[in-house]
PDB file of the backbone (N, CA, C, O) and the ligand in Angstrom, with CONECT records:
HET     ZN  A 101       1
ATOM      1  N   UNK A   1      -0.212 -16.269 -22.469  1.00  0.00           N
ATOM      2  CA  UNK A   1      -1.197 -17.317 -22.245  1.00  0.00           C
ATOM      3  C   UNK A   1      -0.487 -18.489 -21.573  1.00  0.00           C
ATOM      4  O   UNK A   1       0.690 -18.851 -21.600  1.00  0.00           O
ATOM      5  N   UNK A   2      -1.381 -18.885 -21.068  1.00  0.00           N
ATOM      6  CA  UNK A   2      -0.433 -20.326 -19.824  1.00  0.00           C
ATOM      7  C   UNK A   2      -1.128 -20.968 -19.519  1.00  0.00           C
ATOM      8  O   UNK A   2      -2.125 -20.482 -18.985  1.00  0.00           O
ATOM      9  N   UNK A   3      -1.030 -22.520 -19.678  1.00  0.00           N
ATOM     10  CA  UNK A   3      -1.365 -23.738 -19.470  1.00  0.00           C
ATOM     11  C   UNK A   3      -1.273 -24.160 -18.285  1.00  0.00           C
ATOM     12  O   UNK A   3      -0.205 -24.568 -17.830  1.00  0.00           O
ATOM     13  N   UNK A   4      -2.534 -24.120 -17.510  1.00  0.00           N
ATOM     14  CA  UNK A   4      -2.453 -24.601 -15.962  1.00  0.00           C
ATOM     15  C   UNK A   4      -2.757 -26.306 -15.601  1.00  0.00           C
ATOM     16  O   UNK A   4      -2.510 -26.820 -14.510  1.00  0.00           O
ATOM     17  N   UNK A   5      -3.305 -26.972 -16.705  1.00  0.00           N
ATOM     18  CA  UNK A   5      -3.373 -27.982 -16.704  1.00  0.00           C
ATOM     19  C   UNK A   5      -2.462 -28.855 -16.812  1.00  0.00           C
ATOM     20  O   UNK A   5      -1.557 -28.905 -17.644  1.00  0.00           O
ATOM     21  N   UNK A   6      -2.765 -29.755 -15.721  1.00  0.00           N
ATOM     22  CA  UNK A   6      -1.504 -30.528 -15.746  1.00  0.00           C
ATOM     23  C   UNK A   6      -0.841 -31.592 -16.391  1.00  0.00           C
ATOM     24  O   UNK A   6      -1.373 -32.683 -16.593  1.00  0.00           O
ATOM     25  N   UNK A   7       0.520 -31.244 -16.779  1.00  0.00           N
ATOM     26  CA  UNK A   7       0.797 -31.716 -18.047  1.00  0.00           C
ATOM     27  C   UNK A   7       0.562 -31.393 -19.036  1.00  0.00           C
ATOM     28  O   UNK A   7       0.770 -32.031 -20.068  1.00  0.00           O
ATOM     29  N   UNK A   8       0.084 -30.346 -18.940  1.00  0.00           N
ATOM     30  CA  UNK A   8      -0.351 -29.689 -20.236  1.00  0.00           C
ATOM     31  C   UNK A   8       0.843 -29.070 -20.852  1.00  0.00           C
ATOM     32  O   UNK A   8       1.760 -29.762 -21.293  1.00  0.00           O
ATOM     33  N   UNK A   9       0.845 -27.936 -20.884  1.00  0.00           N
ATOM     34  CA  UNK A   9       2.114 -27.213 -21.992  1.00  0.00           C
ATOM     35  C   UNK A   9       3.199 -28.131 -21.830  1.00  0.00           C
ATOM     36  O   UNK A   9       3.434 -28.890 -22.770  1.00  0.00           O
ATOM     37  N   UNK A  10       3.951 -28.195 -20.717  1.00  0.00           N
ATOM     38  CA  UNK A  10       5.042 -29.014 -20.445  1.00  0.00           C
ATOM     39  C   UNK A  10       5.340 -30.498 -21.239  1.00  0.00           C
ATOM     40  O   UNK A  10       6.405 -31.001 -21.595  1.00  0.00           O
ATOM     41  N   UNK A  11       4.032 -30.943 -21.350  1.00  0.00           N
ATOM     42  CA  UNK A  11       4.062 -32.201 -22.247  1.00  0.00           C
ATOM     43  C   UNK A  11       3.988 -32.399 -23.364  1.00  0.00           C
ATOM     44  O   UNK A  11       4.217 -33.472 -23.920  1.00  0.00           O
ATOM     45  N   UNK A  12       3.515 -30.964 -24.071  1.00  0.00           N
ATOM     46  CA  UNK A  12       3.614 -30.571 -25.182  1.00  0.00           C
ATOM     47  C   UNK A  12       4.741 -30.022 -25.878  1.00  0.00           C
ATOM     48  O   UNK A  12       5.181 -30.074 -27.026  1.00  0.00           O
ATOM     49  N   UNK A  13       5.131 -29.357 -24.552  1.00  0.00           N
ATOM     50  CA  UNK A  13       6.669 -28.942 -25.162  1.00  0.00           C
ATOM     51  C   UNK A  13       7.615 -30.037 -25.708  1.00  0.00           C
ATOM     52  O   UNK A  13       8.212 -30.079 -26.784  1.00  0.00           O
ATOM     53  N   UNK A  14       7.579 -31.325 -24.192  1.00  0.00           N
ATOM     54  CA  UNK A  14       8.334 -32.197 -24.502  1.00  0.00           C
ATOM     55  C   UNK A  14       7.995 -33.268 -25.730  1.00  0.00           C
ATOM     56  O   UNK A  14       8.878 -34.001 -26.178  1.00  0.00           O
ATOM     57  N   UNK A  15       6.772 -33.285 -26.178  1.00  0.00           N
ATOM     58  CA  UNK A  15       6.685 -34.133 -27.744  1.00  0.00           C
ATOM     59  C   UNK A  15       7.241 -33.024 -29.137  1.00  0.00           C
ATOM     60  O   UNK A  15       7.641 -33.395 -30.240  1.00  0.00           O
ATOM     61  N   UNK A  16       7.124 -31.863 -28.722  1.00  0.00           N
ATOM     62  CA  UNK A  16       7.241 -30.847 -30.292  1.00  0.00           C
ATOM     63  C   UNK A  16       9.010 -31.367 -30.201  1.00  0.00           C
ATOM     64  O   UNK A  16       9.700 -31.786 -31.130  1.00  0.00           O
ATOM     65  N   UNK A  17       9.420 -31.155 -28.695  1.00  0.00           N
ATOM     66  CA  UNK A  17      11.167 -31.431 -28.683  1.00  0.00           C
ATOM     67  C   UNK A  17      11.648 -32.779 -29.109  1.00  0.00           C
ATOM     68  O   UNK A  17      12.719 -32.827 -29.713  1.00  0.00           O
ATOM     69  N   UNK A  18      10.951 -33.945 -28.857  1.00  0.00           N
ATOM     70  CA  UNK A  18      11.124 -35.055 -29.285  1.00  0.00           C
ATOM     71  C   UNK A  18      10.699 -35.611 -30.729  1.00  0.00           C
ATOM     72  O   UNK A  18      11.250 -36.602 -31.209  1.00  0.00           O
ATOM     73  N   UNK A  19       9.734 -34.942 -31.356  1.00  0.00           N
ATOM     74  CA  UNK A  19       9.315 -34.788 -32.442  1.00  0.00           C
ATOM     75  C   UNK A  19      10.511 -35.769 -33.885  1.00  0.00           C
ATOM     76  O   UNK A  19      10.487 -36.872 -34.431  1.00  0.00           O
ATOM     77  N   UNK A  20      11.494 -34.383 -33.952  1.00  0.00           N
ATOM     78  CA  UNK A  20      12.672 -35.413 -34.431  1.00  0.00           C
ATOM     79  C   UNK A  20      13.087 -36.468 -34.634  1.00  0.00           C
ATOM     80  O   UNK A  20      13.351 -36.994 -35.715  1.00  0.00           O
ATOM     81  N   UNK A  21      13.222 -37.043 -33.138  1.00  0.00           N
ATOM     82  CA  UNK A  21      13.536 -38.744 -32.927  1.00  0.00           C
ATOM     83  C   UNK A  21      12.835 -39.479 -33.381  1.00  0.00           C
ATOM     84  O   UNK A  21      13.072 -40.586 -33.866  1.00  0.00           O
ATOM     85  N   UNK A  22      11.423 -38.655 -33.209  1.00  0.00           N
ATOM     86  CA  UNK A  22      10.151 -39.664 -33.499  1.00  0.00           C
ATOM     87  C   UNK A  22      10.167 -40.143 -34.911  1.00  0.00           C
ATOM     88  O   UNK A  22       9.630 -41.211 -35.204  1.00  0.00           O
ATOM     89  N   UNK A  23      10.915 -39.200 -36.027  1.00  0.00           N
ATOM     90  CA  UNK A  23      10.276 -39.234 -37.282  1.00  0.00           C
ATOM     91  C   UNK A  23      11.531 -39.965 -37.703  1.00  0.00           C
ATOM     92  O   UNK A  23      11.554 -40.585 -38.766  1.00  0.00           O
ATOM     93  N   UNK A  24      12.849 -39.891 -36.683  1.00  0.00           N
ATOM     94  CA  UNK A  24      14.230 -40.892 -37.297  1.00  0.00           C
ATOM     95  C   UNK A  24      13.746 -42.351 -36.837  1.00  0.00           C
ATOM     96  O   UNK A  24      14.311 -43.386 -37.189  1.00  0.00           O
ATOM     97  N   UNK A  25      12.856 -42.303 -36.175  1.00  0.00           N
ATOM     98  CA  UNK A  25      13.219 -43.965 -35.262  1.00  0.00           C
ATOM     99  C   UNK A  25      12.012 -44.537 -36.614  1.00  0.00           C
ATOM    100  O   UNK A  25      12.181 -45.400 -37.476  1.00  0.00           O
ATOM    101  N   UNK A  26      10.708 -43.573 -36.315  1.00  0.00           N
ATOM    102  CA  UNK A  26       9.990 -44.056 -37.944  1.00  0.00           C
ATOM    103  C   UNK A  26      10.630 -44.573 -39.340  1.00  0.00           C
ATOM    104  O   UNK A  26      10.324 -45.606 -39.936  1.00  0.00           O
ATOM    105  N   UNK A  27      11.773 -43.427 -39.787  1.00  0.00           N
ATOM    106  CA  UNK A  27      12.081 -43.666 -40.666  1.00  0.00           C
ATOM    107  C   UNK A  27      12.509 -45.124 -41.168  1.00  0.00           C
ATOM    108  O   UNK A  27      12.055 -45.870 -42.036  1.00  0.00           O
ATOM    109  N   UNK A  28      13.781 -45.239 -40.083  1.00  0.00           N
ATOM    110  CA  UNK A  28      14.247 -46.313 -39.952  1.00  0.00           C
ATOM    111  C   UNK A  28      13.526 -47.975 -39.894  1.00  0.00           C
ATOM    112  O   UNK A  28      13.932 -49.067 -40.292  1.00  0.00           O
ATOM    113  N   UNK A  29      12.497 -47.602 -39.317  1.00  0.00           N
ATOM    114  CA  UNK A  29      12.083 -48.901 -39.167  1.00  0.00           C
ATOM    115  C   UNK A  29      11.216 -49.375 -40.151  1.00  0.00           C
ATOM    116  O   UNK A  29      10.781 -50.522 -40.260  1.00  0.00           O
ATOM    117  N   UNK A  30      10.865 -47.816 -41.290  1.00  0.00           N
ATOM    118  CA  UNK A  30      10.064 -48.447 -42.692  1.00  0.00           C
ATOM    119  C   UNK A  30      11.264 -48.771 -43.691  1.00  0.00           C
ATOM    120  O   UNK A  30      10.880 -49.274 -44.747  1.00  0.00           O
ATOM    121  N   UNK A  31      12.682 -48.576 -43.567  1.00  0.00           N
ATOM    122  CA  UNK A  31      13.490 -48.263 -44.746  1.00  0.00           C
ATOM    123  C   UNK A  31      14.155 -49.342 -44.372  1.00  0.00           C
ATOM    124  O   UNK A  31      14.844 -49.731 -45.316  1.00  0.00           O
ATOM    125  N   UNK A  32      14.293 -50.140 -43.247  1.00  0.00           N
ATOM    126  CA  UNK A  32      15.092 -51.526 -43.258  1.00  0.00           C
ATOM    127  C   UNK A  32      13.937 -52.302 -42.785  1.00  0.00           C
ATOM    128  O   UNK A  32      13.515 -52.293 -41.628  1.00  0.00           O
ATOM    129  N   UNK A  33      13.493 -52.926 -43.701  1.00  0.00           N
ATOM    130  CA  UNK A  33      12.601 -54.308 -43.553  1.00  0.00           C
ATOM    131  C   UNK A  33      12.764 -55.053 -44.760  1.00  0.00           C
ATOM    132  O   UNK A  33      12.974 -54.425 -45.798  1.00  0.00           O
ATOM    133  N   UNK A  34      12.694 -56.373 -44.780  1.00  0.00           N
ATOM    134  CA  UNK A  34      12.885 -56.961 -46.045  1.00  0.00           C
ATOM    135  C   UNK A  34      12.038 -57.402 -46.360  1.00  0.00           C
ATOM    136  O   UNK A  34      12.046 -58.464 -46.982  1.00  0.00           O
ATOM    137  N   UNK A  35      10.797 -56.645 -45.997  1.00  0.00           N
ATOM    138  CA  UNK A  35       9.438 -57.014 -46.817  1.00  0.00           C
ATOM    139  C   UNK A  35       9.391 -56.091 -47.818  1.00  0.00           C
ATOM    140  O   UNK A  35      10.138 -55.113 -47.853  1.00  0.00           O
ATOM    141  N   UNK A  36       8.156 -56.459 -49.029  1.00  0.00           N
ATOM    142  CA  UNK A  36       7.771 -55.638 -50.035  1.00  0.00           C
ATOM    143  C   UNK A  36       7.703 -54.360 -49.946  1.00  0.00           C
ATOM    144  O   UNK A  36       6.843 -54.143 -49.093  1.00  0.00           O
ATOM    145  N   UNK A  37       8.097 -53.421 -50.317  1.00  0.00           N
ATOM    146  CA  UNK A  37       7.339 -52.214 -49.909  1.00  0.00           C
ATOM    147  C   UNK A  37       5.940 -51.619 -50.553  1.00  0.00           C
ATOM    148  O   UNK A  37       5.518 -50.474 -50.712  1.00  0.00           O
ATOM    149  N   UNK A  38       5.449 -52.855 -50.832  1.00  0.00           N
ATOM    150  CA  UNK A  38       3.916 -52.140 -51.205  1.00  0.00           C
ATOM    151  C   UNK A  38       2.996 -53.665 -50.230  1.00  0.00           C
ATOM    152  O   UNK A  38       2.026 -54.334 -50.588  1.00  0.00           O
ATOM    153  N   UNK A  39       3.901 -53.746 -48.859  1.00  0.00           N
ATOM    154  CA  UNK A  39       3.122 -54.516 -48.614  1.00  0.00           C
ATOM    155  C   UNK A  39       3.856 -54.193 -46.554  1.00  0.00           C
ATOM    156  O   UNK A  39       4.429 -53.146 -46.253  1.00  0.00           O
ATOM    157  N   UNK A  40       3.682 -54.999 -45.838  1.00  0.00           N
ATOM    158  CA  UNK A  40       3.772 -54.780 -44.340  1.00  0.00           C
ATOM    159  C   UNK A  40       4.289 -55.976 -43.272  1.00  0.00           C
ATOM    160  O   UNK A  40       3.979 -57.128 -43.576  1.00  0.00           O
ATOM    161  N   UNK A  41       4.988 -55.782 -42.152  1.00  0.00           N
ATOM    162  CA  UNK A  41       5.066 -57.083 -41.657  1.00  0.00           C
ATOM    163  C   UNK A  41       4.832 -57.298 -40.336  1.00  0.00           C
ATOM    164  O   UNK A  41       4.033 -56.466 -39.904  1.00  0.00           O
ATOM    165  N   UNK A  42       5.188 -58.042 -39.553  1.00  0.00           N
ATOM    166  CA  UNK A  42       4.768 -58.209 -38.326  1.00  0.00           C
ATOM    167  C   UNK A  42       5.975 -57.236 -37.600  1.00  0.00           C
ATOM    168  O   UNK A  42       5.594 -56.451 -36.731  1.00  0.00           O
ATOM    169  N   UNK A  43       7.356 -57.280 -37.934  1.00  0.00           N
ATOM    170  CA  UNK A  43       8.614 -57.180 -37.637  1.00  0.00           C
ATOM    171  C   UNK A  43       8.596 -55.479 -37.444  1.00  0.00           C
ATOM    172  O   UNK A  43       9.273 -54.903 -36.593  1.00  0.00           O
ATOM    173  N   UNK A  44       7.544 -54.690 -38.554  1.00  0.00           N
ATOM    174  CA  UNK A  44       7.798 -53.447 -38.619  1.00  0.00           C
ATOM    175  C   UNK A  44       6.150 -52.550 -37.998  1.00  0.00           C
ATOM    176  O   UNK A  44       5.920 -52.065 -36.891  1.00  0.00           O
ATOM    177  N   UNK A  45       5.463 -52.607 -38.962  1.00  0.00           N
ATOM    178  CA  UNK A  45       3.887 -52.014 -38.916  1.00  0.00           C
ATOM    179  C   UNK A  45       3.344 -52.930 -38.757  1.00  0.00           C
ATOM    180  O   UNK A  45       2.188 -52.523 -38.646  1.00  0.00           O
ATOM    181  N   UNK A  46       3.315 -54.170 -38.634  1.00  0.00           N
ATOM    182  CA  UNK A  46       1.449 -54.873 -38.426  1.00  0.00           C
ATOM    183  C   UNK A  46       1.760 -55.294 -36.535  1.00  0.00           C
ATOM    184  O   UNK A  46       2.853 -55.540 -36.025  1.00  0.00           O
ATOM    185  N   UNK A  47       0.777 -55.264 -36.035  1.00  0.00           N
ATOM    186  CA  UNK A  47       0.538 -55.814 -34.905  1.00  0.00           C
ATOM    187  C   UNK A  47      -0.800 -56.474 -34.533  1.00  0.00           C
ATOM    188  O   UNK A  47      -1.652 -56.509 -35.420  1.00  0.00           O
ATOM    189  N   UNK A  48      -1.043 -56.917 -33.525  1.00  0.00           N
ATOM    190  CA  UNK A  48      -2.515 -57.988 -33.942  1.00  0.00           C
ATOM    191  C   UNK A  48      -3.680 -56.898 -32.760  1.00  0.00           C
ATOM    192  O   UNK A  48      -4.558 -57.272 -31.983  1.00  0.00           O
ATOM    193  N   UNK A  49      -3.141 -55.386 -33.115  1.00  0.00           N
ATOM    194  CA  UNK A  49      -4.302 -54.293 -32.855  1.00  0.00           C
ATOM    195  C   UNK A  49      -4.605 -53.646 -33.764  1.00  0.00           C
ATOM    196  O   UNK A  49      -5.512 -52.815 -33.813  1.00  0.00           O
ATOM    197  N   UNK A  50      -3.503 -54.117 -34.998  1.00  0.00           N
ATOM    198  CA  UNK A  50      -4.012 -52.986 -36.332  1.00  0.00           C
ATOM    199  C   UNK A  50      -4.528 -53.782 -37.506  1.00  0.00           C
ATOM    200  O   UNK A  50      -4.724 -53.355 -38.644  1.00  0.00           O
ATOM    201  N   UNK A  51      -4.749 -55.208 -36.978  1.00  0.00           N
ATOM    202  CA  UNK A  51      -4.815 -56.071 -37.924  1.00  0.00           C
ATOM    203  C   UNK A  51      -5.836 -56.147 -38.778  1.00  0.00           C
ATOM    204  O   UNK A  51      -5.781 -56.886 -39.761  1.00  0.00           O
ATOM    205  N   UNK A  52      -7.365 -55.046 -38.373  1.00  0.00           N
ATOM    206  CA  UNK A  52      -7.811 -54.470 -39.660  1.00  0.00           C
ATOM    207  C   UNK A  52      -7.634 -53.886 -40.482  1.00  0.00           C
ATOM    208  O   UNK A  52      -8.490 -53.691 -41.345  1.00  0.00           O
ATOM    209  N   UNK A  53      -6.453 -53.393 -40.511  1.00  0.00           N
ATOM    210  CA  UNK A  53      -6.207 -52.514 -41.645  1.00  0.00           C
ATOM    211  C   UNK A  53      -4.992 -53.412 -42.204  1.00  0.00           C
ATOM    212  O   UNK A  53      -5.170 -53.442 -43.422  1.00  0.00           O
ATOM    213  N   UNK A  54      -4.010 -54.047 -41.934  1.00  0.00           N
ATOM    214  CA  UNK A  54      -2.677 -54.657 -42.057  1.00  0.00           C
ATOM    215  C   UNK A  54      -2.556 -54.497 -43.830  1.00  0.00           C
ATOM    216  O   UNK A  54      -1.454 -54.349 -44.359  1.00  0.00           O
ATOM    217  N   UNK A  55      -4.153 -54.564 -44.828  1.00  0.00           N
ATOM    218  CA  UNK A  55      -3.910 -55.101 -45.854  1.00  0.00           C
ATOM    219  C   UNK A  55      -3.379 -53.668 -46.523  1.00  0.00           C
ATOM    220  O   UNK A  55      -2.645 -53.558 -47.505  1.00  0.00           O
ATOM    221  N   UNK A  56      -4.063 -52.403 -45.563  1.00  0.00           N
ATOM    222  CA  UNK A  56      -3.586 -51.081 -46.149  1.00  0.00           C
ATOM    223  C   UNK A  56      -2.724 -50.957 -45.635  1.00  0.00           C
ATOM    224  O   UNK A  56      -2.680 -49.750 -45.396  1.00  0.00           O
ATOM    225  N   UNK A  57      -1.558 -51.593 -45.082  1.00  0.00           N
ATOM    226  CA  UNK A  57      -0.485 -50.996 -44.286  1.00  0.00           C
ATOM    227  C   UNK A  57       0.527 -51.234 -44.980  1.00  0.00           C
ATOM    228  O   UNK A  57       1.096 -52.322 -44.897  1.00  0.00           O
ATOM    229  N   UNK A  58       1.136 -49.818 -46.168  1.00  0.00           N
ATOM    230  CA  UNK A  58       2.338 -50.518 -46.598  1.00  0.00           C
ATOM    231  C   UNK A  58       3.089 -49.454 -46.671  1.00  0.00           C
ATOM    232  O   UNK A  58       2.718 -48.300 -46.885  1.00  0.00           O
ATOM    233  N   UNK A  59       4.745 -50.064 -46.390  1.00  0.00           N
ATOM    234  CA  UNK A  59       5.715 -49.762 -45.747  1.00  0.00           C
ATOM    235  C   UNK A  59       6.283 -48.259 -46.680  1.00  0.00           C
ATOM    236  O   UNK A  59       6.686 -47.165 -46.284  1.00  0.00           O
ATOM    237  N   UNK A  60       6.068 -48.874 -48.144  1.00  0.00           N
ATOM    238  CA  UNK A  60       6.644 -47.921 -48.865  1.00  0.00           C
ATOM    239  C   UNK A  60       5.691 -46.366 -48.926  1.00  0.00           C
ATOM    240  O   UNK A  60       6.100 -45.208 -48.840  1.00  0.00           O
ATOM    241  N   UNK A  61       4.899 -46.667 -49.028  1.00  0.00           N
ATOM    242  CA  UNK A  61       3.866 -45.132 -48.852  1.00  0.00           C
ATOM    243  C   UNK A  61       4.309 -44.245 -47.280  1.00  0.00           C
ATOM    244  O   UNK A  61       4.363 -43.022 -47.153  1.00  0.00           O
ATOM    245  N   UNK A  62       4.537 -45.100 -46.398  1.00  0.00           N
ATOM    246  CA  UNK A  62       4.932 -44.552 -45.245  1.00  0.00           C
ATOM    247  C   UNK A  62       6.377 -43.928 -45.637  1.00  0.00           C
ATOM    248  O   UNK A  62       6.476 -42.731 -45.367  1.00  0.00           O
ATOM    249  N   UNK A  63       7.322 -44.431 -46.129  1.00  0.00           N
ATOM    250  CA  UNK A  63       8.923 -43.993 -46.079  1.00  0.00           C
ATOM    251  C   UNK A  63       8.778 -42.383 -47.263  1.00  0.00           C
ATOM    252  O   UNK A  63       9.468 -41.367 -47.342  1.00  0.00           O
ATOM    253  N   UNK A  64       8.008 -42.678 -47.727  1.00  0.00           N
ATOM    254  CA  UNK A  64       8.416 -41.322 -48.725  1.00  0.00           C
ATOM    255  C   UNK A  64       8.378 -39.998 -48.189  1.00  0.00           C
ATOM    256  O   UNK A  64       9.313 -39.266 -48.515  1.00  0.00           O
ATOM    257  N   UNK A  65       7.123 -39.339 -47.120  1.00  0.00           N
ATOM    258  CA  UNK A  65       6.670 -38.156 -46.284  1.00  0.00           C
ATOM    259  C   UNK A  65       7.890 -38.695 -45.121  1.00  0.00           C
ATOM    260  O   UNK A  65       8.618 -38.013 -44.399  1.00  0.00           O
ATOM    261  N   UNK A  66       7.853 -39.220 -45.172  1.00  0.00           N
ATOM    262  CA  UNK A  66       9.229 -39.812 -43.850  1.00  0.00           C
ATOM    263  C   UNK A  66      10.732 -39.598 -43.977  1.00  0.00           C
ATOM    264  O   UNK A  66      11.629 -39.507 -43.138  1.00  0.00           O
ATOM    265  N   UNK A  67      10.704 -39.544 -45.441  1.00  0.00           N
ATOM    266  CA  UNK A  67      12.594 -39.715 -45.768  1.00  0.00           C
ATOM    267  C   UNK A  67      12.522 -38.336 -46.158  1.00  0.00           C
ATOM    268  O   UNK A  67      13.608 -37.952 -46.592  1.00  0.00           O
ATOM    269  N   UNK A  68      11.135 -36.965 -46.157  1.00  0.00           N
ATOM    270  CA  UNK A  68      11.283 -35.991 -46.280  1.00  0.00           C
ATOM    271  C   UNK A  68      11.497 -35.030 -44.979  1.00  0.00           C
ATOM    272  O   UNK A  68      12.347 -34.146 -44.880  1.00  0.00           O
ATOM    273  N   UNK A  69      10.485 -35.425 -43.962  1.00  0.00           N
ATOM    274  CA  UNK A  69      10.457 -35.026 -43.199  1.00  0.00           C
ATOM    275  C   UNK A  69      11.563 -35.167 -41.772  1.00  0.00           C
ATOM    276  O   UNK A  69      11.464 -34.481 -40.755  1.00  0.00           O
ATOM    277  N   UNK A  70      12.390 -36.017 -41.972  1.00  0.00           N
ATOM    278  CA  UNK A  70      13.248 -36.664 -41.453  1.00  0.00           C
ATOM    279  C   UNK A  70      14.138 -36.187 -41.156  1.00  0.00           C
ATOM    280  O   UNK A  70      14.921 -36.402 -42.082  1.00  0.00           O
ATOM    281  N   UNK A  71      14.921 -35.273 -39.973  1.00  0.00           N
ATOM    282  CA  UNK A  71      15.932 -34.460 -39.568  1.00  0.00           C
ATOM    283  C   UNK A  71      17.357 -34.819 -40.580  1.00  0.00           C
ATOM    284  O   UNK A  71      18.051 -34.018 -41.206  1.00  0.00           O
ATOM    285  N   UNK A  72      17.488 -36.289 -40.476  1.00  0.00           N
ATOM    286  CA  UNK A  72      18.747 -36.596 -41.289  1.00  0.00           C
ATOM    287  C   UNK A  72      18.908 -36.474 -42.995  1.00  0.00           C
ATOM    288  O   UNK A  72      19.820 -36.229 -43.785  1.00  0.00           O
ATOM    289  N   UNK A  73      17.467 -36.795 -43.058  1.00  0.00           N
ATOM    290  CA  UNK A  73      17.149 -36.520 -44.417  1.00  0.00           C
ATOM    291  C   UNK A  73      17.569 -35.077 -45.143  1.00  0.00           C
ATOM    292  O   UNK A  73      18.043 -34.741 -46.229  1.00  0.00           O
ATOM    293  N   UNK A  74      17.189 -34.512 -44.100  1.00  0.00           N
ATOM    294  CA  UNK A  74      17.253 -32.981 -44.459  1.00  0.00           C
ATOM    295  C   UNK A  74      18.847 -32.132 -44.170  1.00  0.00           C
ATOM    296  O   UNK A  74      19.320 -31.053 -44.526  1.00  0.00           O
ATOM    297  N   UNK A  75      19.192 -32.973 -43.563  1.00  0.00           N
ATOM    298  CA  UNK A  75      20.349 -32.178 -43.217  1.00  0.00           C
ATOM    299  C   UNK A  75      21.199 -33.210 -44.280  1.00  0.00           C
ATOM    300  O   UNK A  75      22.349 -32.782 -44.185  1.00  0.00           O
ATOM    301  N   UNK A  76      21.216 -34.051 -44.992  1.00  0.00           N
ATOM    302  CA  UNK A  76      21.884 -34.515 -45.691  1.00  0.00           C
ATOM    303  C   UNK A  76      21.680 -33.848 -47.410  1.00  0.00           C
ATOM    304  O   UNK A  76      22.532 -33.784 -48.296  1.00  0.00           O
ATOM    305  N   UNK A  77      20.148 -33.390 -47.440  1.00  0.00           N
ATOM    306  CA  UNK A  77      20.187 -32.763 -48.407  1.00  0.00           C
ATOM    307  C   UNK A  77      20.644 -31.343 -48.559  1.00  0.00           C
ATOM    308  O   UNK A  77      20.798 -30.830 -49.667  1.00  0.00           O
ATOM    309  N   UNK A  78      20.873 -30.671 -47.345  1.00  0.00           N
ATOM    310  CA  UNK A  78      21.307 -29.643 -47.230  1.00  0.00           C
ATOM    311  C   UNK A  78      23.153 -29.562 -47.603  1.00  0.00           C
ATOM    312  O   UNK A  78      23.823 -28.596 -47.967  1.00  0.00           O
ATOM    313  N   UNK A  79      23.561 -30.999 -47.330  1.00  0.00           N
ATOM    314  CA  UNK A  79      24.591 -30.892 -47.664  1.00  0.00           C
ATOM    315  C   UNK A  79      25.410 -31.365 -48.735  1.00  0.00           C
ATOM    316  O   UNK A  79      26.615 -31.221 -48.946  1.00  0.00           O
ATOM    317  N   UNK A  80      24.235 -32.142 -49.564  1.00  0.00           N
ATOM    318  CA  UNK A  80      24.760 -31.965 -51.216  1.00  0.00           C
ATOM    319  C   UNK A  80      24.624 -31.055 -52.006  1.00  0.00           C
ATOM    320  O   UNK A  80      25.275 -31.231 -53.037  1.00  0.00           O
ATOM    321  N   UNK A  81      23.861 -29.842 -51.957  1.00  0.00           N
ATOM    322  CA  UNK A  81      23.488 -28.485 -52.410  1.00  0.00           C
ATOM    323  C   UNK A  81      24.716 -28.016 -52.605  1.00  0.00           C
ATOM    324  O   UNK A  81      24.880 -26.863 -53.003  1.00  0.00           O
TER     325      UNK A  81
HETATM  326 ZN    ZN A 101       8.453 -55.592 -43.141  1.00  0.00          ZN2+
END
């Protein structure tokens, strides 16, 4: 099967490949903030396009599926086993 549309598979390929980075650069930017973590900041998650939700936006609910899913995460737990 083959994707003739353009940009199609090819661009897909290149997010599943980048995927990784995506979920380290995430990680990082919920696990160093020196805000609350049951709360959000301008510095990390709030911006003034998400600012309806800002009051549900908190940092710590984000880091937990994050510090699992997280290439480093995982390869670090692989190596205290
Ligand atoms: Zn913050």
């Amino acid at each position: 099967m083959s994707n003739s549309a353009p940009g199609g598979a090819g661009v897909t390929s290149k997010a599943v490949d980048g995927f990784p980075k995506v979920l380290e650069a995430a990680l990082k930017r919920v696990a160093t903030c020196e805000c609350d973590i049951d709360t959000s900041c301008y510095a990390r998650l709030r911006s003034y396009s998400n600012q309806a939700i800002h009051r549900n936006l908190q940092r710590g609910i984000a880091f937990e599926p994050l510090e699992c899913l997280a290439p480093s995460t995982i390869s670090r737990r692989f190596t205290l086993e």
